[in-house]
C-alpha positions in Angstrom: 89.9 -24.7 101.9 90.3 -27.6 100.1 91.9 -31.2 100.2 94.4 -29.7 103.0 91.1 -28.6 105.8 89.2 -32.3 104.6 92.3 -33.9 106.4 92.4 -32.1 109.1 89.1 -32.2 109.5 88.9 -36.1 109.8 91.9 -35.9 112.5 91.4 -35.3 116.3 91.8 -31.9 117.6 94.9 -33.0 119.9 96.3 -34.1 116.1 95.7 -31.0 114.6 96.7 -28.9 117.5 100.6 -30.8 117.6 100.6 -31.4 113.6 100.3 -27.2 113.0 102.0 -26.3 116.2 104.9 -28.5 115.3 105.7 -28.6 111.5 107.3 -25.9 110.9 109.5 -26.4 114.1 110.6 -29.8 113.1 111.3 -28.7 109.5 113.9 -26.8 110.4 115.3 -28.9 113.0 115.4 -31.9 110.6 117.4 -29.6 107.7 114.2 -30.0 105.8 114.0 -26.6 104.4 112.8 -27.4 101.3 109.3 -28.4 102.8 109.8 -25.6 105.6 109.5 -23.4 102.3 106.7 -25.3 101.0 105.0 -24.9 104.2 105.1 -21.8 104.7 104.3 -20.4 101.1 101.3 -23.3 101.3 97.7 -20.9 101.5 96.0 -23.5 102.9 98.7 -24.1 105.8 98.7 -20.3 106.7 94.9 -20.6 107.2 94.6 -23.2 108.9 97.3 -21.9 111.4 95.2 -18.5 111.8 92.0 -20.0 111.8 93.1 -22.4 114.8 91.6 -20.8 117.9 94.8 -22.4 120.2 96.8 -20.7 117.5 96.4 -17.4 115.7 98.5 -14.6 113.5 101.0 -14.2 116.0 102.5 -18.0 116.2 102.2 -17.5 112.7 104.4 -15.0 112.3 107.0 -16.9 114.7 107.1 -19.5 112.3 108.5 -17.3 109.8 111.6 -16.2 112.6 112.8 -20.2 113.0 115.4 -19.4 109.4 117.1 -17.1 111.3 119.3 -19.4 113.7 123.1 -19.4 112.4 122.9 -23.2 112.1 120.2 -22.8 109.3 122.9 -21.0 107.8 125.1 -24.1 107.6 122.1 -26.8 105.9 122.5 -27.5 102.0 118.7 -26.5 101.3 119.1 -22.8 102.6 118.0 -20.4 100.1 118.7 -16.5 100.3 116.2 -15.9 97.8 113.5 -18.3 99.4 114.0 -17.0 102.8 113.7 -13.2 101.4 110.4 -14.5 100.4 109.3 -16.0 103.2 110.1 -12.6 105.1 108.0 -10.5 102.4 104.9 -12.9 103.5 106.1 -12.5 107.5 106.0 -8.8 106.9 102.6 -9.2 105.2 101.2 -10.9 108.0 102.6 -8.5 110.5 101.5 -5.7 108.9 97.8 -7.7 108.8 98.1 -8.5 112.4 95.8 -6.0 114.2 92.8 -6.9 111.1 93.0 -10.4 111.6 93.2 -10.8 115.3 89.7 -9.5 115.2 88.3 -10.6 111.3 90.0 -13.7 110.1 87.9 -13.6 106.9 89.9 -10.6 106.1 93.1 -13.1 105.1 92.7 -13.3 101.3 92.6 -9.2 101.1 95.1 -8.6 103.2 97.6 -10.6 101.5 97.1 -9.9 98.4 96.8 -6.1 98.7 100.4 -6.1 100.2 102.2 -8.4 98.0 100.2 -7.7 95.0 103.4 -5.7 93.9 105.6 -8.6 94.7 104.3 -10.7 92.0 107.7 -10.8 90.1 108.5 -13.4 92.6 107.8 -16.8 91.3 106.7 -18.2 95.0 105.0 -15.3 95.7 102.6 -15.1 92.2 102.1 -18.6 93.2 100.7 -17.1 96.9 99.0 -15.1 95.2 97.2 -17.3 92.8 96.5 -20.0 95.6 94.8 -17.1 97.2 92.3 -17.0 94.4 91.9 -20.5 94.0 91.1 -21.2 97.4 89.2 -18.4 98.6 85.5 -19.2 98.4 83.4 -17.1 100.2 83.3 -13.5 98.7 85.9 -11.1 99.4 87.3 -8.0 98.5 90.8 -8.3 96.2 92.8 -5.4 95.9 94.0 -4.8 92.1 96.7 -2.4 93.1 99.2 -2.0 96.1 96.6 0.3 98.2 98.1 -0.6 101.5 101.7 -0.9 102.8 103.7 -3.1 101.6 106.4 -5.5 103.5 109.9 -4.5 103.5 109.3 -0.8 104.3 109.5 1.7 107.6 106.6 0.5 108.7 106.4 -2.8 110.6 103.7 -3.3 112.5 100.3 -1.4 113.8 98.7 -1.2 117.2 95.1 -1.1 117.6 93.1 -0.8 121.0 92.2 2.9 121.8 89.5 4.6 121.0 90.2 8.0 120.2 93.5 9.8 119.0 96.5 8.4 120.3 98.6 11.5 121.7 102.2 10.4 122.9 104.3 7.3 122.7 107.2 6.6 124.3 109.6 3.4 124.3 110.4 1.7 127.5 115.0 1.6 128.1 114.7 -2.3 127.5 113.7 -1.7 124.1 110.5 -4.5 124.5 107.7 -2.4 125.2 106.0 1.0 124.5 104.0 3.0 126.6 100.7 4.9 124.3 98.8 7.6 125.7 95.5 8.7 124.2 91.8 10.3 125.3 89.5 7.0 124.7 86.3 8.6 125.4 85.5 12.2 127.4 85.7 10.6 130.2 88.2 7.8 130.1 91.9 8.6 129.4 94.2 6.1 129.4 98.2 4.6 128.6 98.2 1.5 127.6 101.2 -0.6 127.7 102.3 -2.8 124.4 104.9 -5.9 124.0 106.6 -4.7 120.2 107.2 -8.3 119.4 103.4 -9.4 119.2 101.6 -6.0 119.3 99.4 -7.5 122.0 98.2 -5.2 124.9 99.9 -5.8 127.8 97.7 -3.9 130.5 96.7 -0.2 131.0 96.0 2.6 133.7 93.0 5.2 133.8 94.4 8.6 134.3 91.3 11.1 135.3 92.6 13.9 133.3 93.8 14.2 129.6 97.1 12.8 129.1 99.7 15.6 127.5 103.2 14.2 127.9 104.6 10.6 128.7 108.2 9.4 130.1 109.6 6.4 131.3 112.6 5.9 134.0 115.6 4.7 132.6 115.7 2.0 135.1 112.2 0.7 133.1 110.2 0.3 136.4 108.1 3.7 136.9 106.0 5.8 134.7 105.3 9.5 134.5 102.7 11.1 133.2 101.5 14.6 132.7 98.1 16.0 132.7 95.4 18.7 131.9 94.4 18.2 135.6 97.5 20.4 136.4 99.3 17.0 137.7 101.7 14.5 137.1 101.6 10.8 138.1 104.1 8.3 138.8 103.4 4.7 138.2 104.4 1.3 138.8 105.3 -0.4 135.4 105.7 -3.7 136.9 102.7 -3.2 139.3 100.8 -1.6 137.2 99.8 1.0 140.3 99.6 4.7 140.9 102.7 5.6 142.9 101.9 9.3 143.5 100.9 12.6 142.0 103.0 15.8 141.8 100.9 18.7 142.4 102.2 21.9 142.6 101.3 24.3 138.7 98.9 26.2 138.1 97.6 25.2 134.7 98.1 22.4 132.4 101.4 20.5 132.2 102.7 20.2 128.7 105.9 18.1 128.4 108.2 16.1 130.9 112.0 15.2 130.8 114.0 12.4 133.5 117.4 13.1 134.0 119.5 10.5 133.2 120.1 8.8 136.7 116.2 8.6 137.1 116.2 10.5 140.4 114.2 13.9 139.1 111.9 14.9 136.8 111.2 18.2 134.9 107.8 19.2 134.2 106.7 22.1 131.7 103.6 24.1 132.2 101.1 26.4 130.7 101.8 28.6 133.6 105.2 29.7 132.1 106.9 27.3 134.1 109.2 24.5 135.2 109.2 22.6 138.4 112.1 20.2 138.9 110.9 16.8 141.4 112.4 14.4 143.4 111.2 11.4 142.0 111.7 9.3 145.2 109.7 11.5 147.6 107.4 13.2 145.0 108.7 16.3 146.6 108.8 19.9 144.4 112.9 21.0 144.9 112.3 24.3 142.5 110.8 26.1 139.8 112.4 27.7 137.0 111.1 30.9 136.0 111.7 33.2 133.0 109.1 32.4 129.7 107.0 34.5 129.2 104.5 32.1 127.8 103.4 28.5 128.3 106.5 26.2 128.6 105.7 23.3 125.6 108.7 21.4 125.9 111.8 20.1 127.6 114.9 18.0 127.6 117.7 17.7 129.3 121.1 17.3 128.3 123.1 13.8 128.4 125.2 14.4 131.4 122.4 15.8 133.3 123.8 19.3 133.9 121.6 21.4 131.8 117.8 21.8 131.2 116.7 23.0 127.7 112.6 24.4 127.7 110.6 25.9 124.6 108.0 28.0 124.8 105.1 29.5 123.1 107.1 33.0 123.4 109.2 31.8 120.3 112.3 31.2 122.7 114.2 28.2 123.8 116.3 28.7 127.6 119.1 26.7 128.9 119.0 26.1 132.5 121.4 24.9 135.7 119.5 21.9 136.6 121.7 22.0 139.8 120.9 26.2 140.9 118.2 26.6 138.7 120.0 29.5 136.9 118.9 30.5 133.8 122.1 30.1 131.5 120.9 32.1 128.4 118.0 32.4 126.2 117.6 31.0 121.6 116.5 33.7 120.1 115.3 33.0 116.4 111.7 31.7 115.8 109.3 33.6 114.3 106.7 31.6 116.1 105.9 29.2 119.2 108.3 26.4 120.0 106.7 23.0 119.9 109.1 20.4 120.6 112.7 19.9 121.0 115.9 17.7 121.1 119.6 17.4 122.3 121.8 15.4 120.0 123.7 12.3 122.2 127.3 14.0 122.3 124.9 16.7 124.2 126.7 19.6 121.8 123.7 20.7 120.0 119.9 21.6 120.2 117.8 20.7 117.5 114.2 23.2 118.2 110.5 23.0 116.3 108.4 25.2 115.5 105.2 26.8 114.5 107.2 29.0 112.0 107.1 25.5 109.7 111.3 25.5 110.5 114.1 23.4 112.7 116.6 25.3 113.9 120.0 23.8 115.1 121.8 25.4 118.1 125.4 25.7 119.4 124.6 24.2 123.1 127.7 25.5 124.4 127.6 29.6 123.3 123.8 29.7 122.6 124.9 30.5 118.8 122.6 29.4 116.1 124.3 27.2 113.6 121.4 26.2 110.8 117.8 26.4 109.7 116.1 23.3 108.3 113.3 24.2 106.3 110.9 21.9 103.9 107.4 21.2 106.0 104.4 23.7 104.6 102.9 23.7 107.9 103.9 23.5 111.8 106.6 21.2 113.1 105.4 19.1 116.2 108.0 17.0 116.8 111.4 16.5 116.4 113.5 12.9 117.4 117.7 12.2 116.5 118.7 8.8 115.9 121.2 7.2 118.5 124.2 8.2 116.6 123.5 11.7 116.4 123.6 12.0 112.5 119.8 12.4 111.3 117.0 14.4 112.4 113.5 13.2 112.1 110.5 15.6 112.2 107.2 15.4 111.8 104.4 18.6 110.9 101.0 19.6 110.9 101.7 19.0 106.8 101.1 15.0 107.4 104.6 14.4 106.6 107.6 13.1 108.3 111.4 14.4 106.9 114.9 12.8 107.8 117.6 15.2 107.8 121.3 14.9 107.5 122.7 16.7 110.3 125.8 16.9 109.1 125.0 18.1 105.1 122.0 20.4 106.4 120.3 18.1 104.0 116.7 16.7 103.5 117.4 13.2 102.9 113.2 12.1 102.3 110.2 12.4 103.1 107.8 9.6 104.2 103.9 10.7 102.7 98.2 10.1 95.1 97.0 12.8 96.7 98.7 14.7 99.3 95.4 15.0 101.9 91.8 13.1 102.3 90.4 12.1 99.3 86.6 12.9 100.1 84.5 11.6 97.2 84.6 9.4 94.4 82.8 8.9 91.0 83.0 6.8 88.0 82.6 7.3 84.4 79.6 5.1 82.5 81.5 3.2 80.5 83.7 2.0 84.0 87.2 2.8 82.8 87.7 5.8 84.5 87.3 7.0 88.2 87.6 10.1 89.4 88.8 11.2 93.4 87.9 14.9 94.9 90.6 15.8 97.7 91.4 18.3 100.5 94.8 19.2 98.7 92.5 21.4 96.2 92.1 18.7 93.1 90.7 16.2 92.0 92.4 13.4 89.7 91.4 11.1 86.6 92.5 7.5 87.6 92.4 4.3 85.1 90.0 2.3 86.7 91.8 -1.3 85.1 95.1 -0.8 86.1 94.7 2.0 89.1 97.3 4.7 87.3 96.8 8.3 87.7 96.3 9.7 84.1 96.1 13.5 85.3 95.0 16.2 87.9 92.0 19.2 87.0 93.1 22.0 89.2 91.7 24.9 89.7 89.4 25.4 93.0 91.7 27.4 95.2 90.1 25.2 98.5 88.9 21.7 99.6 87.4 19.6 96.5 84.7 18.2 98.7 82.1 16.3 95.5 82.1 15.3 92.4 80.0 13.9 89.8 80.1 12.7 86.3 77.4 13.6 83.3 75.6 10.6 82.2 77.5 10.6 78.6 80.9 11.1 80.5 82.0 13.8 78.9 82.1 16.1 81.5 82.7 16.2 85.5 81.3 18.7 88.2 83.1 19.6 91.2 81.9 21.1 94.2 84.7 22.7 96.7 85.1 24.5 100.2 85.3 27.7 98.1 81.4 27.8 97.9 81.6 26.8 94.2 80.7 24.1 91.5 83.1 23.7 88.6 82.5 21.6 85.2 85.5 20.6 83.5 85.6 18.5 80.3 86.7 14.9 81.6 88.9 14.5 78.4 91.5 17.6 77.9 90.9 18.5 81.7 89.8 21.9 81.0 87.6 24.1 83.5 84.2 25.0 81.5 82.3 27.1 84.2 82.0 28.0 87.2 78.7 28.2 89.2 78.5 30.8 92.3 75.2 31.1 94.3 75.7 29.2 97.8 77.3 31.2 100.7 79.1 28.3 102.0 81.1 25.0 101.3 79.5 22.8 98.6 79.1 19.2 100.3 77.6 17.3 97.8 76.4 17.7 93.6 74.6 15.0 91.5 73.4 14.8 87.9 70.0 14.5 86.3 69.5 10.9 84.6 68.8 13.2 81.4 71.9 15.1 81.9 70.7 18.5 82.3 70.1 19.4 85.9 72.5 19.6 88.6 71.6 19.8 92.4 74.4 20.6 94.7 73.8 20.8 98.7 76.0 23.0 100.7 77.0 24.1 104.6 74.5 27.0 104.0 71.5 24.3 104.5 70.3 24.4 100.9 70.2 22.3 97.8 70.3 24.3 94.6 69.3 22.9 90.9 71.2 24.3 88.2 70.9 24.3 84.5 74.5 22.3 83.4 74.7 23.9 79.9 74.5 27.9 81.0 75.2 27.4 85.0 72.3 29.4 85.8 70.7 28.6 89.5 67.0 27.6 89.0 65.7 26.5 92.2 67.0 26.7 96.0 65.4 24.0 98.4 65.0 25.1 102.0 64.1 22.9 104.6 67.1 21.4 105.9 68.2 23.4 109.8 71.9 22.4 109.2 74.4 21.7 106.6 73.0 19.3 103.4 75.9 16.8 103.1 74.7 14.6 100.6 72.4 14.5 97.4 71.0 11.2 95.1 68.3 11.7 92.2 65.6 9.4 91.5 66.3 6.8 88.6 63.2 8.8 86.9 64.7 12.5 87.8 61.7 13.2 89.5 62.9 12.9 92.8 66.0 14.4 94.9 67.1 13.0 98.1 68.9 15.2 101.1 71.0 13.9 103.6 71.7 16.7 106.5 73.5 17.4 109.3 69.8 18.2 111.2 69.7 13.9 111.5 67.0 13.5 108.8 66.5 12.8 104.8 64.0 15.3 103.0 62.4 14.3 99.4 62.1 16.8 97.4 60.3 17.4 93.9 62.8 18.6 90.8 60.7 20.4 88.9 58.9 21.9 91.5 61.2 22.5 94.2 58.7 21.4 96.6 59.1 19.1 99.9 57.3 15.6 100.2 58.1 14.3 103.2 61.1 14.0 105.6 62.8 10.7 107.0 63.5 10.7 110.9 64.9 7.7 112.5 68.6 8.3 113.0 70.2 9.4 116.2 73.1 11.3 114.3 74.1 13.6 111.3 73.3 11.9 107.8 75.9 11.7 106.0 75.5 9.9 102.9 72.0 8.7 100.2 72.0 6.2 97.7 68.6 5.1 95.7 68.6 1.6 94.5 68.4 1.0 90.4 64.5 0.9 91.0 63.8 3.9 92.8 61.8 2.0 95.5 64.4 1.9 98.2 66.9 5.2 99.9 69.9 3.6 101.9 71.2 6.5 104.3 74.4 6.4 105.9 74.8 7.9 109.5 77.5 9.3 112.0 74.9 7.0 114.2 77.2 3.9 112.8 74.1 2.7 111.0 72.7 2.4 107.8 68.8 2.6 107.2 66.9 1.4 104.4 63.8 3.2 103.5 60.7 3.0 101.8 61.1 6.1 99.3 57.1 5.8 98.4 55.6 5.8 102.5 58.1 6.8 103.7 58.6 4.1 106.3 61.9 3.0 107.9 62.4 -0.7 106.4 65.4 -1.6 108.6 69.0 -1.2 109.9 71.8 -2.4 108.9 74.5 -2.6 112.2 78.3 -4.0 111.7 80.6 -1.0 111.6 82.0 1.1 114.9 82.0 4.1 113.8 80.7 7.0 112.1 80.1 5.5 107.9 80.8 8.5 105.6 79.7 7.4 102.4 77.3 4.3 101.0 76.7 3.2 97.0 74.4 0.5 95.7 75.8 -1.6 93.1 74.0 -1.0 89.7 72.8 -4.9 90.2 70.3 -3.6 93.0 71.7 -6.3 95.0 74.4 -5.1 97.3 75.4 -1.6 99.2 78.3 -0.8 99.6 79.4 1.2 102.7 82.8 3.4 103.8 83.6 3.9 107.5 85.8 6.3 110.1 86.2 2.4 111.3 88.5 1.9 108.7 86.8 -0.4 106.9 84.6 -0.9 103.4 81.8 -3.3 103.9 79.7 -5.1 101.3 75.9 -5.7 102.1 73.5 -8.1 101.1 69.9 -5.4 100.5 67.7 -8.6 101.1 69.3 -10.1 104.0 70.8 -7.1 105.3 74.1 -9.5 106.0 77.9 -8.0 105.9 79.0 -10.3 102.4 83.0 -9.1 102.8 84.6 -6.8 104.8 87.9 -4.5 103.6 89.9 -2.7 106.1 92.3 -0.3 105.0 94.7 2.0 107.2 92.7 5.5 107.8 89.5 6.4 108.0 87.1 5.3 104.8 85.5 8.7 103.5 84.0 8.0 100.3 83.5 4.8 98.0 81.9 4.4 94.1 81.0 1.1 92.0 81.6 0.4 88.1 78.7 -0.8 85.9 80.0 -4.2 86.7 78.8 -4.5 90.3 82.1 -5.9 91.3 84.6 -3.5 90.7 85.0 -0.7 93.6 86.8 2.2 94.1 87.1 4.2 97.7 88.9 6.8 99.0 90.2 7.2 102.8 91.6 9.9 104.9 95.2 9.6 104.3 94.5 10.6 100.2 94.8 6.9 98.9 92.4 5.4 96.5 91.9 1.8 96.7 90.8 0.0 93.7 88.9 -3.3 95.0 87.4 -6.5 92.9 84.6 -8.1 94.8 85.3 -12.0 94.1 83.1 -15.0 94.2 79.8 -13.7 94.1 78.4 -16.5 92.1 78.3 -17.8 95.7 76.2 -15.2 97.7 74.7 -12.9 95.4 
């Protein structure tokens, strides 16, 4: 870190601890703002903060809140413009939080990738180029805004559980949120979150899957609904099971609290509701009349009226008093899956399986509207507090905002419009190329990270692609059981080659350009003449889908990666087997052979990559470091590194010798695929949302 860590290093730690817990305080209660600025634009000051174990991201980011008294108003140094800047790095930081709590070294990247297109800024180019200066381990520099930005929607992200998180809800005093989400098979739990820090607060077990959440309106008890055919009420403040409702007969599905907090509505998969007492736990009735599991309710603002949805395309509006079914929405073409009642309680806003919203005249039962724009089903629907926009979100990965009042679509929050599965590069490393689930694949500029244009064609999934060793022309292989070449330049589709019965996984090229070998769900690798497209081999061995191919530097050789847990090498010309690779405990899902053709790295849903001995044979050793399944793995063209993409987020950089992580990347889905330029440094990967990340890897001079 420089001349900045050499001073603090020759200071004692009760000096350190008040000089960084204190500057930025005393900056602004002096009226010093000008070196409040300084400070908190100062690279070195930021990691030094982090890096302090007493310390950390989060009194970091506090710093960053002290401008926003009204008496900084009043001092002759404030600065609009500075303290917009100063808010661009807060957001940065906040939106960094949940990397660096766990992987400080993961500061330089994390910056940079979400202000790199705030470099118009004059104290934020200066950030940035600090950054560069006085980094000095390696690290992994993102060349073009590949994760979110500060000054959007989104604010802040909460990691902790380990599986899908199901339902959220947020707790009346506005402070805390309440997740709920199926951690392991057997472990399903809500964990409770302070929105200011992100920090988990504390959690409860719950034996059963968690499938609705709700919160009192008092703030102090917690309701949850389960698979086990139960509800449970606990104590926020406690952090205690109350009591559990038990009275359906199948799973329940959704929950609603009337507004004095003294009942709650459950939905089942029984085709009813049961209204509690909340107190005593006690069942008071059950409203009967779907004809079909029950998948959501709410209740209107004054408390009178219960509205469910079912999956027998029909919303009903109940007495919550009597329990008298009022009347029925007919309209839906499909299930129900969620829905809403606007605050003046005059409307219904429903979701559906049918890919619409449908707004509904609460009073007479009349439909009023149709809001329609999602390409797949609508889960859930939310209106803001003051009743004039509708947000939904659908099976299509998007979320709209509607204009209740226009009928309107006012945006849509969403490159590529699904996972980008694999990646390739061109020889002469100025162009990349990404495959995707939304049926294309694109042509990027590798220097700058723009889009040039789109080869579509495959009706399905692009799941592979690979480039001919003059770059001239790509191959594709999709879900639609084929493999396409195009010609890279005018994007036009040359052939098409049929043979395999199932999706094509995987395709590679022949060093000499002539050969193709594709692997597919049907088990099999075929080899294929590129010019004519005619299948010359088929390699059986494999008992379960081939996911992954690499060829031999000498284009002797073929490696398989399978679903079956092993590697098989196989001869080209021949088609025959030599010998198979056993040692991981999962699917394979990814080969690479190192520029000599000595060593195979595999990649495993084990979490583990192996280094092998392509010769013998013989398992060299492991490489451990990510959490999760790793989907893809490259080795740079140096032979010194491999490079590896992970359902843990995260793109790590290997050392082959040491076996040693070098530089971590985490971006914000799951990492499915990854590819390296000729110049060993340059690295393109693709993750589950559909972006492609273009990545420098910086200061290798320094462990190469």
């Amino acid at each position: 870190m420089g001349e900045f860590a050499d001073k603090l290093a020759a200071q004692s730690p009760a000096f350190v601890r008040a000089y960084l817990g204190s500057l930025a305080p005393s900056l602004v209660k002096s009226g010093n703002l000008e070196k409040y600025y300084q400070t908190l634009t100062d690279f070195d000051f930021i990691t030094a903060k982090i890096n302090y174990p007493e310390f950390g991201v989060q009194p970091l980011i506090d710093d960053y809140d002290l401008i926003d008294s009204e008496e900084t108003l009043n001092y002759s140094e404030y600065n609009s413009e500075k303290v917009k800047t100063l808010k661009l790095i807060q957001g940065a930081l906040r939106l960094s939080a949940h990397v660096l709590v766990t992987d400080k070294q993961q500061l330089a990247s994390q910056l940079h990738g979400r202000l790199v297109n705030q470099q118009m800024l004059e104290e934020i180019q200066a950030l940035l180029t600090q950054i560069k200066q006085k980094t000095t381990t390696p690290w992994l520099c993102p060349l073009t805004p590949s994760l979110t930005p500060p000054g959007g929607r989104l604010l802040r992200t909460l990691t902790g559980h380990g599986s899908a998180v199901i339902k959220v809800t947020v707790i009346p005093n506005g402070q805390q949120v309440i997740s709920a989400s199926s951690d392991n098979t057997r472990d399903y739990t809500l964990k409770i979150w302070n929105l200011a820090t992100g920090k988990e607060q504390f959690n409860f077990n719950s034996p059963s899957y968690v499938n609705a959440i709700a919160v009192t309106p008092n703030g102090q008890q917690v309701i949850s609904a389960s698979f086990d055919k139960t509800l449970k009420v606990w104590n926020l403040a406690a952090g205690e099971e109350q009591f559990t409702l038990k009275g359906h007969n199948s799973y329940v599905n959704a929950i609603a609290i009337t507004p004095n907090g003294q009942q709650v509505i459950s939905a089942s998969n029984d085709n009813t509701l049961k209204v509690w007492n909340l107190a005593t736990g006690e069942e008071l009735f059950t409203l009967k009349g779907h004809n079909s599991s029950v998948e959501a309710v709410a209740i209107t603002p004054n408390g009178q009226q219960v509205i469910s949805a079912s999956n027998d395309n029909t919303l009903k509006v109940w007495n919550l008093a009597t329990g008298e079914e009022l009347f029925t929405l007919k309209g839906h073409n499909s299930s129900i899956e969620a829905v809403a009642v606007t605050p003046n309680g005059q409307q219904v806003i429903s979701a559906s399986n049918d890919k619409t919203l449908k707004v509904w005249n609460l009073a007479t039962g009349e439909e009023l509207f149709t809001l329609k724009g999602h390409n797949s089903s609508v889960e859930a629907v939310a209106i803001t507090p003051n009743g004039q926009q509708v947000i939904s979100a659908s099976k299509d990965k998007t979320l709209k905002v509607w204009n209740l009042a226009t009928r309107e679509e006012q945006f849509t929050l969403t490159e590529h419009n699904s996972s980008v599965n694999e990646v390739a590069i061109i020889p002469n490393g100025q162009r990349a190329i990404s495959a995707s689930d939304d049926n294309t694949l694109k042509i990027w500029h590798l220097p700058t990270g723009l889009e040039l244009f789109s080869l579509t064609g495959h009706p399905t999934s692009v799941r592979a692609v690979a480039v001919t060793p003059d770059g001239k022309n790509l191959v594709s292989g999709s879900v639609d059981n084929t493999l396409k070449i195009w010609n890279r330049l005018t994007g036009r589709e040359l052939l098409t080659l049929t043979g395999h019965f199932a999706s094509v996984n995987t395709v590679a090229v022949t060093p000499d350009g002539k050969s193709l070998i594709s692997g597919s769900v049907d088990d099999t690798l075929k080899i294929w003449n590129r010019l004519t497209g005619r299948e010359l081999l088929t390699l059986i061995g494999h008992f379960a889908s081939v996911n992954a191919v690499a060829v031999t530097p000498n284009g002797k050789q073929v490696i398989s990666a399978s679903d079956d847990k092993t590697l098989k090498v196989w001869n080209i010309a021949t088609g025959e087997e030599l010998f198979t690779l056993t040692g991981h405990l999962a699917p394979v899902n990814a080969v690479a052979v190192t520029p000599n053709g000595k060593q195979v790295i595999s990649a495993s849903d084990d979490w583990t990559l192996k280094i092998w001995n392509i010769a013998t044979g013989e398992g060299l050793f492991t490489l451990n470091g990510h959490f999760a399944p790793v989907n893809a793995v490259v080795v740079t063209p140096n032979g010194k590194q491999v490079i590896s993409a992970s359902d843990d987020w995260t793109l790590k950089i290997w050392n082959l010798d040491t076996g040693e992580v070098i530089a971590t990347f985490t971006g914000e889905s799951y990492m499915y695929c990854c590819a390296v330029a000729p110049d060993s440094v340059t690295i393109v990967a693709g993750d589950a949302s559909g972006r492609v990340h273009f990545l420098r890897l910086e200061n290798m001079g320094c462990n190469s």
